[in-house]
C-alpha positions as CSV (number, residue, x, y, z in Angstrom):
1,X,53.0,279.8,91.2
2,X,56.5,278.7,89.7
3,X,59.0,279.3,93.0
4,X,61.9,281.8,92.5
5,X,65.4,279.3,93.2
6,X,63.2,277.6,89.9
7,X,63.4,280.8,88.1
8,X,66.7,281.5,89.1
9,X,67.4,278.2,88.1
10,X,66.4,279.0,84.3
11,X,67.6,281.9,84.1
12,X,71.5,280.7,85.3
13,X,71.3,277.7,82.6
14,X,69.6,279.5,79.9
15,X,71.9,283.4,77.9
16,X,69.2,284.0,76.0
17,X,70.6,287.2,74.8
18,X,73.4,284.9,73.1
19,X,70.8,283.2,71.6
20,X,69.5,285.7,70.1
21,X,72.3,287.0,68.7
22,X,73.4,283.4,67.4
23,X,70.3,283.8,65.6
24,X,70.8,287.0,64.3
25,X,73.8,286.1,63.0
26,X,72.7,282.6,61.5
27,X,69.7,284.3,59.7
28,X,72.2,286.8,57.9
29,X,70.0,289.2,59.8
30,X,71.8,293.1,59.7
31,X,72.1,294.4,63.1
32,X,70.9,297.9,62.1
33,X,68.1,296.2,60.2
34,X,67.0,294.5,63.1
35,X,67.5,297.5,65.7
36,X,65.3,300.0,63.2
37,X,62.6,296.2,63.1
38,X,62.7,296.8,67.3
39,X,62.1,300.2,67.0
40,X,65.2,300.8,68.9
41,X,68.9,301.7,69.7
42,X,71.9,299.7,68.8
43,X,73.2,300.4,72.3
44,X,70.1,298.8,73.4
45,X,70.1,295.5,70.5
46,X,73.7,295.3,72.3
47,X,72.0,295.3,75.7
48,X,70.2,292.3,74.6
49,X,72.3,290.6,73.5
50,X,74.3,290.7,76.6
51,X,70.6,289.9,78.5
52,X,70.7,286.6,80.6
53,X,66.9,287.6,80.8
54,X,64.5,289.4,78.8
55,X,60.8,290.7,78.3
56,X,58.6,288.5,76.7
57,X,56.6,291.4,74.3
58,X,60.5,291.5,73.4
59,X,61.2,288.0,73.0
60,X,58.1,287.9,71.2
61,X,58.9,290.3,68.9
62,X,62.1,289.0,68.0
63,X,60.7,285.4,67.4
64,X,58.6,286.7,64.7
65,X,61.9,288.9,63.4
66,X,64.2,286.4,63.6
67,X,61.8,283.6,62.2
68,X,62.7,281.7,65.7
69,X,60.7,280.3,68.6
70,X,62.7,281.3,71.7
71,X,60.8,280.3,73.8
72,X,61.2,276.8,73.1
73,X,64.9,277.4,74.2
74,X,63.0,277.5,78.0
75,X,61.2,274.3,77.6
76,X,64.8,272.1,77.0
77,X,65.0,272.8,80.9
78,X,63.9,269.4,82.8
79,X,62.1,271.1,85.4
80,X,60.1,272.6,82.6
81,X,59.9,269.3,81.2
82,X,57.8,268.0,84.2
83,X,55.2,271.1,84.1
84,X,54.9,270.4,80.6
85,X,54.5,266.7,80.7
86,X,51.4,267.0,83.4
87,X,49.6,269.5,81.3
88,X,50.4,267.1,78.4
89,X,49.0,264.4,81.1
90,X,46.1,266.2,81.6
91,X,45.7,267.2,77.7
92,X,46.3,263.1,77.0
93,X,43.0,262.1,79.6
94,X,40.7,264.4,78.2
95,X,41.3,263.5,74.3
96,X,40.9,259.6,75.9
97,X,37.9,260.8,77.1
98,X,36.7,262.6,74.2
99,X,37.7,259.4,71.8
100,X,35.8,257.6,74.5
101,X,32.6,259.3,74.2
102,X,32.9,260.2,70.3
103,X,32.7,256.0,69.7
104,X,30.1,255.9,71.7
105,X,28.0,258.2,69.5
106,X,28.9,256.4,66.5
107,X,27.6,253.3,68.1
108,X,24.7,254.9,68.9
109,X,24.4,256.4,65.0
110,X,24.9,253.1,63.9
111,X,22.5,251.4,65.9
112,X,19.9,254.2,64.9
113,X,20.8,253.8,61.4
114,X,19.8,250.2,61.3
115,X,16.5,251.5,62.8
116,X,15.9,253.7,60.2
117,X,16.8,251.1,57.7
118,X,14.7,248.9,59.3
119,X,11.6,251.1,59.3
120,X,12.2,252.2,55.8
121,X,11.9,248.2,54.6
122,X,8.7,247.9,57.0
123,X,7.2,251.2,54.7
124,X,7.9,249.5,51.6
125,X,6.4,246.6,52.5
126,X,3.4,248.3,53.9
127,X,3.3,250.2,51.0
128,X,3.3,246.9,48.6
129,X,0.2,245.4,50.8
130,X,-1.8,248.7,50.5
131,X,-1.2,248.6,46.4
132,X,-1.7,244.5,46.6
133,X,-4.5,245.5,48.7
134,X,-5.9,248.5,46.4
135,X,-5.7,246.0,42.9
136,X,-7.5,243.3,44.6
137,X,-10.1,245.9,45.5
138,X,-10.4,247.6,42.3
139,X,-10.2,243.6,40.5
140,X,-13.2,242.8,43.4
141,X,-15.2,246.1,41.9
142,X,-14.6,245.3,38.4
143,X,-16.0,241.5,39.3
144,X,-19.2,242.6,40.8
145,X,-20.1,245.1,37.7
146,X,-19.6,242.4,35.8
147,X,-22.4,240.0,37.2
């Protein structure tokens, strides 16, 4: 649960309403265009633009508009920082532990391939003593039909 002097604290260092005008205006982005886009008034694109705050399904909205992730403009924040950076912590351990365990598998493929290779040089040889072993048979038949 993210405490509320932390919210208040984003929300005092962070106009995002001037943002997203700044963006409007840096797309080249017509106001009326994007007010009939929001499905709204221009009194209310106004609003927004004089929002400190603002919806996310808004926000959202206006990211894909604008071409623009706002929401990034929350994680320049340090104290978003640090939640970031233990879930990128966390994120870090289990791919290490997922590298971990995927080279352990190809040892374990390797070692089984050299098995396999193993055995399949074992079957040929077997297989060149039963036809060694099949001509000297036939040769030994041949032999005693001929005495």
């Amino acid at each position: 649960m993210i405490c509320a002097s932390f919210l208040e604290f984003c929300t005092m260092s962070i106009h995002i309403g001037r943002i997203i005008e700044r963006e409007t205006k840096r797309n080249g982005v017509r106001r009326k265009e994007l007010y009939e886009k929001l499905n709204t008034s221009r009194q209310n694109l106004y609003a927004i633009f004089k929002r400190e705050t603002i919806d996310t399904g808004i926000l959202l909205k206006l990211s894909e508009l604008l071409h623009y992730n706002f929401f990034k403009e929350f994680f320049t924040e340090d104290s978003l920082k640090s939640l970031v950076a233990s879930d990128d912590e966390k994120a870090n351990a289990s791919l290490e532990k997922m590298l971990n365990e995927i080279q352990i598998l190809q040892n374990a493929v390797a070692q089984k391939d050299k098995q396999i290779q193993f055995l399949e040089q074992t079957v040929e040889v077997q297989n060149k003593i039963i036809a060694l072993l099949e001509k000297n048979s036939a040769i030994a038949k041949v032999a005693k039909k001929k005495k």
